[in-house]
SERO-4910 file (N, C-alpha, C, O; in steps of 0.05 Angstrom, whole numbers):
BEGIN
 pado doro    nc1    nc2    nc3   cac1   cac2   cac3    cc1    cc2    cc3    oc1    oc2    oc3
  Unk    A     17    -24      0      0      0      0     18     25      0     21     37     21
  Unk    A     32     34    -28     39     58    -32     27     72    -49     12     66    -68
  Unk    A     39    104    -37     30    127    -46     56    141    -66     62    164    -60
  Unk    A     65    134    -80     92    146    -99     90    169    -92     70    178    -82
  Unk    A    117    186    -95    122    214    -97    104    229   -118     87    246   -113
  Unk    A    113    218   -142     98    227   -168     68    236   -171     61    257   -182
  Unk    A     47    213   -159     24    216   -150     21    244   -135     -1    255   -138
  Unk    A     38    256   -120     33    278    -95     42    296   -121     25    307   -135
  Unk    A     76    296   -125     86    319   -140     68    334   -169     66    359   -174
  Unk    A     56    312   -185     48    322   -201     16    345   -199     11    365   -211
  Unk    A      1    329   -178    -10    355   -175     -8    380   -167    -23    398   -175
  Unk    A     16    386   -143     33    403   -136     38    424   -152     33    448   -151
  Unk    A     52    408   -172     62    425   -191     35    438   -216     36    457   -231
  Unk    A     23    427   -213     -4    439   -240    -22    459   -208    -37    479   -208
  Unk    A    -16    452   -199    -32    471   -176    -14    498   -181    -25    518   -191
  Unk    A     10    498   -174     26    525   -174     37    528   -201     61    532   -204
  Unk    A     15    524   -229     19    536   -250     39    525   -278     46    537   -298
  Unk    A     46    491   -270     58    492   -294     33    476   -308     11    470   -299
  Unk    A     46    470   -335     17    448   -345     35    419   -352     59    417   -356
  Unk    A     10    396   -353      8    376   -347     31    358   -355     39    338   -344
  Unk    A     43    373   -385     72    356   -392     86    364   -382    102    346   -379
  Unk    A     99    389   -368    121    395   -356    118    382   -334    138    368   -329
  Unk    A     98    380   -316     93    371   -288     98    338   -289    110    327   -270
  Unk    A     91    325   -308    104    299   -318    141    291   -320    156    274   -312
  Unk    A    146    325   -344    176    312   -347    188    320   -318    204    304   -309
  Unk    A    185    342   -303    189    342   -269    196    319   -248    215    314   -233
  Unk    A    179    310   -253    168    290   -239    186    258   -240    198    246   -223
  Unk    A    180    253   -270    200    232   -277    232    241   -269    247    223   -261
  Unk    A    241    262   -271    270    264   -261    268    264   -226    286    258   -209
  Unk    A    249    270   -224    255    265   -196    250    241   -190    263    233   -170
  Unk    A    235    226   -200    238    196   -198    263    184   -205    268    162   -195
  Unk    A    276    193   -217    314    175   -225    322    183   -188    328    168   -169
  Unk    A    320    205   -187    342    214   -164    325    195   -145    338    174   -142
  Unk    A    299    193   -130    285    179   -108    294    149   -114    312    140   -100
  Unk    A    282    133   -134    278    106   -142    313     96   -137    320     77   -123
  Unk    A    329    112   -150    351    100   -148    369     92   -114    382     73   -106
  Unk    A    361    122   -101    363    126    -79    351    106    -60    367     91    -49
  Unk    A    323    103    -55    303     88    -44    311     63    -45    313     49    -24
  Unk    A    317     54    -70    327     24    -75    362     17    -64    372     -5    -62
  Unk    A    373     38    -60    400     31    -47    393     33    -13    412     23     -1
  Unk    A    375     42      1    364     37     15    351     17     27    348     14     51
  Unk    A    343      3      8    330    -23      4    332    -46     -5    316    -64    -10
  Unk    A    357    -41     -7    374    -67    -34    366    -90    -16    349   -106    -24
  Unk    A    378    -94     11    370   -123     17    345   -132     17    342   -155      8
  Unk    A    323   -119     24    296   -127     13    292   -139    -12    280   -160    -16
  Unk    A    305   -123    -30    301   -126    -59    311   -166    -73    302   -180    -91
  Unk    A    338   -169    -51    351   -191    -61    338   -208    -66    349   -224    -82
  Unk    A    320   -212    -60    301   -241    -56    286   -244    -82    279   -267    -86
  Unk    A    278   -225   -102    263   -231   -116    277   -205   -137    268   -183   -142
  Unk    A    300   -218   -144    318   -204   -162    309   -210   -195    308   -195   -214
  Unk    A    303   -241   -194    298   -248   -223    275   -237   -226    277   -219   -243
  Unk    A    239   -240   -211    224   -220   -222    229   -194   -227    220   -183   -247
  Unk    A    244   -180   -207    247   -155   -210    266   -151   -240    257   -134   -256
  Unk    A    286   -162   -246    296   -157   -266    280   -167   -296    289   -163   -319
  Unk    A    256   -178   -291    235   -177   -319    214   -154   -319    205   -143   -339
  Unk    A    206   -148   -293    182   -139   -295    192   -105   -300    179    -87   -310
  Unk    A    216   -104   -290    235    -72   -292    242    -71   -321    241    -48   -330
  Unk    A    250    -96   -345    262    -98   -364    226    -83   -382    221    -66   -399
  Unk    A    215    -97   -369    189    -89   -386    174    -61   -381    159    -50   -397
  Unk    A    181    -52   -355    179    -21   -354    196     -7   -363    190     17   -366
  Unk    A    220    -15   -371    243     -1   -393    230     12   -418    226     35   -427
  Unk    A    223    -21   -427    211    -11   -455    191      2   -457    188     19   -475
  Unk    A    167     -5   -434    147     10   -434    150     41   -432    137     57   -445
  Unk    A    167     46   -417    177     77   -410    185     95   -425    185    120   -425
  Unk    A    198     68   -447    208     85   -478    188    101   -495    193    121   -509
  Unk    A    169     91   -491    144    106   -499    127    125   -497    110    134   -512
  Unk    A    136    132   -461    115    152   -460    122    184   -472    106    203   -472
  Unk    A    148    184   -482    162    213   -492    135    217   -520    119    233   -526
  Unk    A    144    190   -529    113    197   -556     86    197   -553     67    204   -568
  Unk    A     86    183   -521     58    185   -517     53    212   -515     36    222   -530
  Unk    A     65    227   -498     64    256   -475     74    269   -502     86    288   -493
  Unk    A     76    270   -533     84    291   -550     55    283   -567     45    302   -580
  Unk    A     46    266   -568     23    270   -586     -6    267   -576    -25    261   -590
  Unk    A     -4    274   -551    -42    279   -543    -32    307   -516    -11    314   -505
  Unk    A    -64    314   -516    -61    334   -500    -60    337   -470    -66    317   -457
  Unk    A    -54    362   -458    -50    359   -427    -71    354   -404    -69    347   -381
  Unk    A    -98    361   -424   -130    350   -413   -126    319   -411   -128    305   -390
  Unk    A   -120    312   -432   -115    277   -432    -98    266   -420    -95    243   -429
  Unk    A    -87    269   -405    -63    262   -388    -81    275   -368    -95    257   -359
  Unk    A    -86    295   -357   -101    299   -340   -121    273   -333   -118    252   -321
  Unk    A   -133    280   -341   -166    257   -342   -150    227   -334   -161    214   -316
  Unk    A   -126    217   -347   -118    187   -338   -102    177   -315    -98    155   -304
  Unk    A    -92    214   -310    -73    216   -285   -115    207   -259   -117    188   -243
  Unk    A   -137    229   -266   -150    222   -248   -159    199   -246   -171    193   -226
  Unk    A   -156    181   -266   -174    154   -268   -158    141   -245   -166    132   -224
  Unk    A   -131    145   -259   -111    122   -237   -115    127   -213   -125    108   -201
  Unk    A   -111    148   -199   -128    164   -175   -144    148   -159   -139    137   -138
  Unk    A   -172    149   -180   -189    146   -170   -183    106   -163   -183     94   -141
  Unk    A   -178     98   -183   -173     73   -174   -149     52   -151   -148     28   -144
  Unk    A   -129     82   -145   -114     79   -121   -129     74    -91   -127     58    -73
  Unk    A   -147     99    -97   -156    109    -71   -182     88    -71   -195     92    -50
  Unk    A   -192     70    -86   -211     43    -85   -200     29    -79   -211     22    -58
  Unk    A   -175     12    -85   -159     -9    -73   -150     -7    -51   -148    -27    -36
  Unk    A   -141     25    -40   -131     27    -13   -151     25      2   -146     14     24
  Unk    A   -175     34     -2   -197     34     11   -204      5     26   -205     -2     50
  Unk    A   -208     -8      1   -216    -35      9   -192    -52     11   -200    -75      5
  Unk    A   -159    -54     17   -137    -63     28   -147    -71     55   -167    -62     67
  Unk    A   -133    -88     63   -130    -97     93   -103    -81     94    -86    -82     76
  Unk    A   -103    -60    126    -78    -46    136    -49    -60    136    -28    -50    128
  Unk    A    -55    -86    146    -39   -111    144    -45   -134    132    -68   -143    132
  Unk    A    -26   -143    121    -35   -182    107    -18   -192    114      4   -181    116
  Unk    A    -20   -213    121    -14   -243    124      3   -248    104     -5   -239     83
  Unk    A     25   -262    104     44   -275     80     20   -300     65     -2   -310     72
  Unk    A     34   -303     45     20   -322     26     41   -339      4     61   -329     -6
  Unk    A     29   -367     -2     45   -374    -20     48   -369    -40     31   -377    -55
  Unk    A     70   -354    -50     74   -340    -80     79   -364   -102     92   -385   -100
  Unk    A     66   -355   -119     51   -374   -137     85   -368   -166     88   -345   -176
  Unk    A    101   -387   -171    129   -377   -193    109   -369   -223     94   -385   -233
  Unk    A    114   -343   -233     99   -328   -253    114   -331   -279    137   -322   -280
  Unk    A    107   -339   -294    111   -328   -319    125   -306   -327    115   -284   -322
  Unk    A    149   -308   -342    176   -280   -347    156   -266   -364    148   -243   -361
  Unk    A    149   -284   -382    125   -259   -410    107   -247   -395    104   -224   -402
  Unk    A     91   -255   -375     68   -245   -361     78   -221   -350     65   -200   -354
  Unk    A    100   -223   -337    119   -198   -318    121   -184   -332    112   -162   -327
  Unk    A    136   -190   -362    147   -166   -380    120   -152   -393    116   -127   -393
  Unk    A    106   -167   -401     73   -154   -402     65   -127   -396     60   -106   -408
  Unk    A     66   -140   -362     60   -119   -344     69    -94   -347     60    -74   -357
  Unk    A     92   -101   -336    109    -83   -331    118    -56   -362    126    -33   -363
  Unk    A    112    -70   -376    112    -58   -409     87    -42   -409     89    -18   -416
  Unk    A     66    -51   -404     45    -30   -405     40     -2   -380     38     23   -383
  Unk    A     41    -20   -356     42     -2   -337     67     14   -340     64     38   -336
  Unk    A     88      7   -347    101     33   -353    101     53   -368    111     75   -364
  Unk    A     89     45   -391     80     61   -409     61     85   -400     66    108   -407
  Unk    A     44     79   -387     22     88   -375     33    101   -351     20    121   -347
  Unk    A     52     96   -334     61    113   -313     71    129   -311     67    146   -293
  Unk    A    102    132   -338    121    152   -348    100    177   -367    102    201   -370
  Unk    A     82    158   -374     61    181   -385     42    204   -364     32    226   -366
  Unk    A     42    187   -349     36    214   -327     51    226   -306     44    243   -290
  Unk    A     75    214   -308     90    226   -285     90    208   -256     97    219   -236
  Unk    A     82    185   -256     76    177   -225    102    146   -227    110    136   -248
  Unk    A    107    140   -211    123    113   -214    102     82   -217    110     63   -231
  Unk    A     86     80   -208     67     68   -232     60     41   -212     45     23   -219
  Unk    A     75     41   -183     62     25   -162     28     17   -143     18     -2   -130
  Unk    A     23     42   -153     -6     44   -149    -19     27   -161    -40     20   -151
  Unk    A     -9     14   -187    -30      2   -217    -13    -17   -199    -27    -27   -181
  Unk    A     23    -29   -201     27    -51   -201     22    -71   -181     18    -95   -185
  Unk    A     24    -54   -153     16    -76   -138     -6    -93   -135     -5   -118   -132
  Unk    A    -31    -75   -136    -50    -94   -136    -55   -113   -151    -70   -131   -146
  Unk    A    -37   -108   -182    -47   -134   -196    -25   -154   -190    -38   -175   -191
  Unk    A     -9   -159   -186     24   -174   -162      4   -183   -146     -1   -207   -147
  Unk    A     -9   -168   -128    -21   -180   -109    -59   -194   -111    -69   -214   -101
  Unk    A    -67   -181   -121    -89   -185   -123    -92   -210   -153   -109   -228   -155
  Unk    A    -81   -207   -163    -84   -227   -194    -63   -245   -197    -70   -268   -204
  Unk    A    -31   -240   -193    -13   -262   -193     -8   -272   -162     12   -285   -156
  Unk    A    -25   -266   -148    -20   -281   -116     11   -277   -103     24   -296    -93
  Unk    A     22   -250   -106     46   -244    -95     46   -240    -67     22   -243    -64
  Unk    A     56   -235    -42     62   -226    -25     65   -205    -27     79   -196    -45
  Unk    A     45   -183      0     55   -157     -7     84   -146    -10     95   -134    -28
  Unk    A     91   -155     18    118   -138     15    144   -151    -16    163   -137    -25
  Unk    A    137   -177    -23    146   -175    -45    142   -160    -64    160   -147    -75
  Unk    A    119   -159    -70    102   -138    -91    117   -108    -92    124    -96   -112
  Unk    A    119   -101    -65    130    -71    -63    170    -76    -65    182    -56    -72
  Unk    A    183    -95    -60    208    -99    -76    205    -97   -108    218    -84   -124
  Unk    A    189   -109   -111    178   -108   -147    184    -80   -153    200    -71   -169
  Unk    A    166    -66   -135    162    -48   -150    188    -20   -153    189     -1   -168
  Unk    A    209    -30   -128    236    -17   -126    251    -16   -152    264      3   -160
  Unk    A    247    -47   -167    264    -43   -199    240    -36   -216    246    -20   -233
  Unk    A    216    -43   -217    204    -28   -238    201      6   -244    196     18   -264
  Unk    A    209     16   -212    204     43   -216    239     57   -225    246     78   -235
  Unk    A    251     37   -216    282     50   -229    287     48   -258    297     67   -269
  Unk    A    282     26   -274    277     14   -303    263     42   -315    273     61   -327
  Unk    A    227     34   -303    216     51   -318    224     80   -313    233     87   -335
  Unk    A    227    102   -298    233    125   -301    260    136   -311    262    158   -322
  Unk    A    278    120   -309    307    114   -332    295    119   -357    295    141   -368
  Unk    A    284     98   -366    274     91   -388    251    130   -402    253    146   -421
  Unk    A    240    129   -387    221    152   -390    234    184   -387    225    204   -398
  Unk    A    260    182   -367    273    204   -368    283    210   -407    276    229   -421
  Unk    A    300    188   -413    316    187   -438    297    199   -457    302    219   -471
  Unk    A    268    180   -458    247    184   -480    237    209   -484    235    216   -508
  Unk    A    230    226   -464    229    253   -461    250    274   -460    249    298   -460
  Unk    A    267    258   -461    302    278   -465    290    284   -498    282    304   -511
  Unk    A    293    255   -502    299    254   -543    268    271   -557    266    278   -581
  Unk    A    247    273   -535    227    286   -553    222    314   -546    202    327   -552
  Unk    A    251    327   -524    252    357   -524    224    371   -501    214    393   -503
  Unk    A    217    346   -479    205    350   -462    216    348   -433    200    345   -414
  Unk    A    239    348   -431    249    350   -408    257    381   -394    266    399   -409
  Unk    A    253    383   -367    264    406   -352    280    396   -336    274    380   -319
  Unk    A    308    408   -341    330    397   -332    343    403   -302    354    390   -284
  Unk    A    333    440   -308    335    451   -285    316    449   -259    323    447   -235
  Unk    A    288    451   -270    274    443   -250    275    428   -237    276    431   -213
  Unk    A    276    397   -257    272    366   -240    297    364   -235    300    343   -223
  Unk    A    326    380   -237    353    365   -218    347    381   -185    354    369   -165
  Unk    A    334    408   -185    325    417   -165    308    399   -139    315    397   -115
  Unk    A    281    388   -154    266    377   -135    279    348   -137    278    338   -115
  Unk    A    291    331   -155    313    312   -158    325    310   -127    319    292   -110
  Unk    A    340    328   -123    361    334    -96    341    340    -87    330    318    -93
  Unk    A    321    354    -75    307    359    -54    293    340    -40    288    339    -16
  Unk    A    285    315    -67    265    288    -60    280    265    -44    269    246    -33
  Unk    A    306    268    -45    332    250    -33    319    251      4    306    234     16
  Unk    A    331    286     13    315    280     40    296    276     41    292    262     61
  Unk    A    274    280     27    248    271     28    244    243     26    223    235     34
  Unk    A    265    221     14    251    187     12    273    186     40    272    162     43
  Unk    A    287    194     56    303    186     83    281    176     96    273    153    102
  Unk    A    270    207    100    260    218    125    230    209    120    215    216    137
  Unk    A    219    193     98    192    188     92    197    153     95    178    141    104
  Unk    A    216    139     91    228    117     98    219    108    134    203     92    143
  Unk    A    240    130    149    245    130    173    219    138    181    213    124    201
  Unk    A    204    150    177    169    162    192    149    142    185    127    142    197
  Unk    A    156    121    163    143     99    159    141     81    181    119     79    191
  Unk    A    158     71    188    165     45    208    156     60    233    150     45    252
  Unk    A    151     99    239    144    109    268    109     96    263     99     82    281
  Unk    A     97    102    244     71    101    242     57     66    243     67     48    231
  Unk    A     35     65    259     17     47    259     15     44    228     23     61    212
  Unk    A     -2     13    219    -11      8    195    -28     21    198    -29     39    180
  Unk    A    -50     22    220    -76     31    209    -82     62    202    -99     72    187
  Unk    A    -66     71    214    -60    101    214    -40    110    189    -40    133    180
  Unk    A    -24     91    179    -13     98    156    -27     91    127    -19     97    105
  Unk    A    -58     70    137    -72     74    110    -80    100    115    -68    118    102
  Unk    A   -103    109    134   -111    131    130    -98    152    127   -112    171    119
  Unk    A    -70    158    130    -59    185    124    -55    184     88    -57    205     76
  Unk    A    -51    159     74    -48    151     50    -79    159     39    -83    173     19
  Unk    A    -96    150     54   -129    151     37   -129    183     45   -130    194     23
  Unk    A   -129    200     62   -132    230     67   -112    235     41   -125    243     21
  Unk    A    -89    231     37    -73    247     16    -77    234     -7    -64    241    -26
  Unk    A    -91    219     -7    -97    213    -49   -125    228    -53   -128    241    -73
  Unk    A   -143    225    -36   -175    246    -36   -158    274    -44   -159    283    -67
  Unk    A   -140    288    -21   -131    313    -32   -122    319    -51   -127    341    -58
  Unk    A   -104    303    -69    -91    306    -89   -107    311   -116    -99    325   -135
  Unk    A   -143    290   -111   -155    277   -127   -166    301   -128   -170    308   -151
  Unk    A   -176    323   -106   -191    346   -115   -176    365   -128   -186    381   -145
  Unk    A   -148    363   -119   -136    388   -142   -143    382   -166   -157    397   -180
  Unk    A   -134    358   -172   -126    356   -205   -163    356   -221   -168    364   -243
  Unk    A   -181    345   -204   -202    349   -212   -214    380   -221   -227    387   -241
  Unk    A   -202    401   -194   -208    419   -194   -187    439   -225   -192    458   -240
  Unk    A   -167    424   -223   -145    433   -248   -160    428   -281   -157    443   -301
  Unk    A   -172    408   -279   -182    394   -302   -203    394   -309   -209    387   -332
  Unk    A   -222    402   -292   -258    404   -297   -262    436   -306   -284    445   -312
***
């Protein structure tokens, strides 16, 4: 049950005035600096489920490669409108999540199924700016019978793959802000420490609801940005 940076930043940023593709290419660079960070943070977590992670990240690579052409040929209403769908379908899963789960027997998946995934949802994530955990876990967990906390190692190399991948794609289609996103880049570093470390202070039950309070808020900006 995460809330990505991306999900918060990008409305942030269309709130205080930029529009919807800059707030995207933003966003994705600050995802290289967090994801990479986060995951050196987290590496031993991660070890255990290196081979999924290295398909389902290979397939957010490519997926990621795409969103520079997605985010150059439709408009910032439209990206709007899919950033709120995903939204809305975060803040439904978290809703109805159990605070805590129980381990479960993880079911060995299919490499094509992974790369699948991970190929579309990244496509779809680098296109709006969010790291794209919101979409992946629940289907890890809810449809391939993953373990949560595996699911969220998953999602440590998918979000490094894909926003790599999505930084480059938006370099080459002349949508990147270099200055901006190396700014909030370095700024998001203390921010995944100290959001790490306030994790483990907080109750589950209390850390869904601070998660369900801040996706409702987010969900009225961009509504209010876009309607």
């Amino acid at each position: 049950m995460e809330l990505g940076g991306g999900t918060i930043l990008v409305p942030i940023l269309v709130l205080a005035g930029f529009v919807m593709k800059e707030a995207v290419a933003i966003s994705i660079m600050q995802m290289v600096f967090s994801s990479i960070y986060g995951s050196f943070l987290n590496v031993k977590k991660a070890k255990n489920v290196l081979k999924d992670g290295l398909i389902i990240g290979l397939g957010g690579f490519v997926g990621g490669l795409q969103s520079g052409f997605i985010v150059k040929n439709v408009t910032n209403e439209f990206l709007q409108y899919v950033f709120i769908a995903v939204l809305i379908f975060s803040i439904i899963r978290i809703f109805y999540s159990p605070a805590e789960r129980t381990n479960e027997d993880t079911k060995e998946q299919h490499r094509i199924v992974l790369f699948i995934i991970g190929f579309f949802i990244g496509a779809i994530a680098m296109s709006i700016g969010i790291g794209g955990s919101i979409i992946l876990a629940p289907i890890l967990v809810g449809f391939l019978r993953y373990d949560l906390k595996i699911a969220t190692s998953l999602g440590l190399f998918f979000v490094i793959f894909s926003s790599i991948a999505g930084f480059i794609s938006q370099s080459i289609q002349g949508l990147m802000l270099y200055h901006e996103g190396t700014i909030i880049g370095i700024a998001s570093l203390i921010g995944v420490y100290f959001g790490i470390k306030a994790k483990h202070l907080v109750k589950a039950t209390s850390y869904k609801k601070y998660v369900l309070l801040l996706s409702i808020g987010v969900l009225i900006i961009m509504i209010y940005k876009t309607i």
